[in-house]
C-alpha positions in Angstrom: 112.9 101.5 159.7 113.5 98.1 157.9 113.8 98.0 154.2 112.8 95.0 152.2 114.1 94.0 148.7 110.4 93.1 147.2 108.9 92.7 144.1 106.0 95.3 142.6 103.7 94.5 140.5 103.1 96.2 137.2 101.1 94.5 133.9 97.8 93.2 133.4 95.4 90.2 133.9 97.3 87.1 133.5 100.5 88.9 132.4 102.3 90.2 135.6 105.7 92.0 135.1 107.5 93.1 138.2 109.4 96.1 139.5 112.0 95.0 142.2 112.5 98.0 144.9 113.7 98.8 147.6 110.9 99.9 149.9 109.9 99.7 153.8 108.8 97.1 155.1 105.7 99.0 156.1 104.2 100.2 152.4 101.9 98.6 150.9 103.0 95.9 148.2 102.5 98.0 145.4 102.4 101.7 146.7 105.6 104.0 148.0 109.2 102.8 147.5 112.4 104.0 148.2 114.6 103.0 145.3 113.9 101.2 142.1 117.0 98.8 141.5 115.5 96.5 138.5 112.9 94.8 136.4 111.7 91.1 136.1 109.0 90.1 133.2 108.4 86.4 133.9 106.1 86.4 130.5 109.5 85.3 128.7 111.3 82.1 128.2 113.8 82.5 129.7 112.7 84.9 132.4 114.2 88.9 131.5 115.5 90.3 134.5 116.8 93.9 134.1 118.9 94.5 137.7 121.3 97.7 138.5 123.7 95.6 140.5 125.7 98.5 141.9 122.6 100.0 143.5 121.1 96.6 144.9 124.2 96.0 146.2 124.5 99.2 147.9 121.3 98.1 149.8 122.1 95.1 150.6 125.0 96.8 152.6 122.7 99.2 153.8 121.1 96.0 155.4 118.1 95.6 153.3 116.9 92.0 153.3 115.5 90.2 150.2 112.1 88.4 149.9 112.2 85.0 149.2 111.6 85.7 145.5 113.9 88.8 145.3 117.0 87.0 147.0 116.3 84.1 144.2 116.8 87.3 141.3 119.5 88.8 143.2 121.4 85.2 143.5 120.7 84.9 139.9 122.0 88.1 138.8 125.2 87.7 140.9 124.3 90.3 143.3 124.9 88.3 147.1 127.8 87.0 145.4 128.8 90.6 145.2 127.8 91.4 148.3 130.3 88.2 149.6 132.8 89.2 148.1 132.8 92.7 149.2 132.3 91.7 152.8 135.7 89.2 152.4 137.3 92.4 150.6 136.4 94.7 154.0 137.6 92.1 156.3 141.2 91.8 154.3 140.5 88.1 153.1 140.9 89.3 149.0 141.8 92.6 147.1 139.3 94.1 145.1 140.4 93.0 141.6 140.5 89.0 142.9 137.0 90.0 144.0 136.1 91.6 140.5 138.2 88.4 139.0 135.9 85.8 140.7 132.5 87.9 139.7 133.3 88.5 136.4 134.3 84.9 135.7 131.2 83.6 137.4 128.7 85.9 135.3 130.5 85.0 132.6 129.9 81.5 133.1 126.3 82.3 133.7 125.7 84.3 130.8 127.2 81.2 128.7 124.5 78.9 130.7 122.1 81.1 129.9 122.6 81.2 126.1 123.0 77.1 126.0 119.4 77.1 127.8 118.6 79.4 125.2 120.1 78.0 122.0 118.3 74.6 123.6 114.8 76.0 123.7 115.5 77.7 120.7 116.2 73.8 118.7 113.7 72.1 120.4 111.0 75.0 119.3 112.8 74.0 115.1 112.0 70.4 115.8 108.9 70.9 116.9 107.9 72.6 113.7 109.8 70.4 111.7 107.4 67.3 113.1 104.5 69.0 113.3 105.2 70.2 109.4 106.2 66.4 108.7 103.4 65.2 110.5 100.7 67.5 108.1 102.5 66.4 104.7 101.9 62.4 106.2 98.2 63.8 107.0 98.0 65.3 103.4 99.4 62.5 101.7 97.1 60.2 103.2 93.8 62.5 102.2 95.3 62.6 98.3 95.4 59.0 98.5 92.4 58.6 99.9 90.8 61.1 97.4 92.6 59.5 94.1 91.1 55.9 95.8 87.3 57.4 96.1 88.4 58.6 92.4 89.4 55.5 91.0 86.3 53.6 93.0 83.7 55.6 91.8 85.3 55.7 87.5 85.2 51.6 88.2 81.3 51.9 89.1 80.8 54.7 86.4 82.4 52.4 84.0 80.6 48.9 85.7 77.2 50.8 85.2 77.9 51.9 81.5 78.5 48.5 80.9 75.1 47.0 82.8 73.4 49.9 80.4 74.8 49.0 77.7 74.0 45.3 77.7 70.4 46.0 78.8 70.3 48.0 75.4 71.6 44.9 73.8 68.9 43.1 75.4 66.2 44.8 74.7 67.5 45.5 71.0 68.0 41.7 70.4 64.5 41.7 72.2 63.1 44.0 69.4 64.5 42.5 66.3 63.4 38.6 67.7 60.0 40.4 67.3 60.0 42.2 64.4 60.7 39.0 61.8 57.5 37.4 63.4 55.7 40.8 62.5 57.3 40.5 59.0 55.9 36.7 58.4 52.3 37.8 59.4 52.6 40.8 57.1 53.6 38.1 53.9 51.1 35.6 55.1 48.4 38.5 55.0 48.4 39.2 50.8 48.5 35.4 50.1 45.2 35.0 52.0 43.5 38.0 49.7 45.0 35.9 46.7 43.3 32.9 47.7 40.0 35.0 48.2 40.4 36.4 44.5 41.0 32.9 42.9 37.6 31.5 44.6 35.5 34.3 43.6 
């Protein structure tokens, strides 16, 4: 029986999260397995991969082989390095704590990677916001200005108007009182002609 390494896959629609087993090569990709050795959610930035190194490299002694995509986690995780170093540790090359020396130094060095890829995503997600909120204010200003414009715009036509009104009732009041002294003169001229009436008869 061959046993594969594989991923299984777990989640919903559009939001996959993976179980990586050990299972033969046989099953089906998400039915019987013969050891779970870890977890990978993909839906995170960076990826969260959960992996009992002891176990898969107890398989991959056992001769399991990785998929394509399973190898990738296990390299990741430090788990063929491992496996290396336990095969140059069988064959007399290094002792076991060189072995443990070398892996702990190199997932140190990882993890340190992983925390500046981190810390980096982490900034760039700050700057972001800080231009996008920079970006609104410059957006807001511009509408205030815009608004106290309109403002001032329309009080200069509200004010250009009063003043057309206001001379048109100049107009028509120097209109009126141009009129009413001619009014006034026929009103005199009117009792001087009944005097002149009286004196004839």
């Amino acid at each position: 029986m061959s046993v594969k390494i594989r991923l299984q896959r777990h989640g919903k629609k559009g939001k996959p999260f993976y179980w990586i087993v050990a299972a033969d090569a046989r099953s089906k990709r998400d039915g019987k397995f013969l050891e779970k050795v870890g977890t990978y959610n993909p839906n995170t930035n960076p990826a969260t991969i959960e992996l009992n190194l002891d176990k898969a490299v107890q398989w991959l002694h056992n001769g399991a082989q990785p998929t394509d995509t399973a190898r990738a986690i296990l390299s990741y995780k430090g788990a063929l390095l491992k496996h290396h170093l336990d095969g140059g540790v069988r064959k007399g090359a290094l002792t076991q704590e060189q072995a443990d020396a070398k892996l702990a130094a190199w997932l140190e060095e990882k993890a340190s990677k992983v925390d500046a890829k981190k810390d980096g995503l982490a900034k760039a997600k700050d700057d972001a916001k800080a231009k996008a909120l920079k970006a609104e204010k410059e957006v807001n200003e511009k509408r205030a200005k815009a608004a106290e414009e309109a403002l001032k715009a329309a009080e200069a036509e509200a004010a250009a108007e009063e003043a057309t009104a206001e001379e048109a009732v100049e107009e028509t009041v120097a209109e009126v009182a141009e009129e009413a002294p001619a009014v006034e003169e026929t009103t005199e001229e009117a009792p001087a002609a009944e005097e002149n009436n009286e004196t004839e008869a």
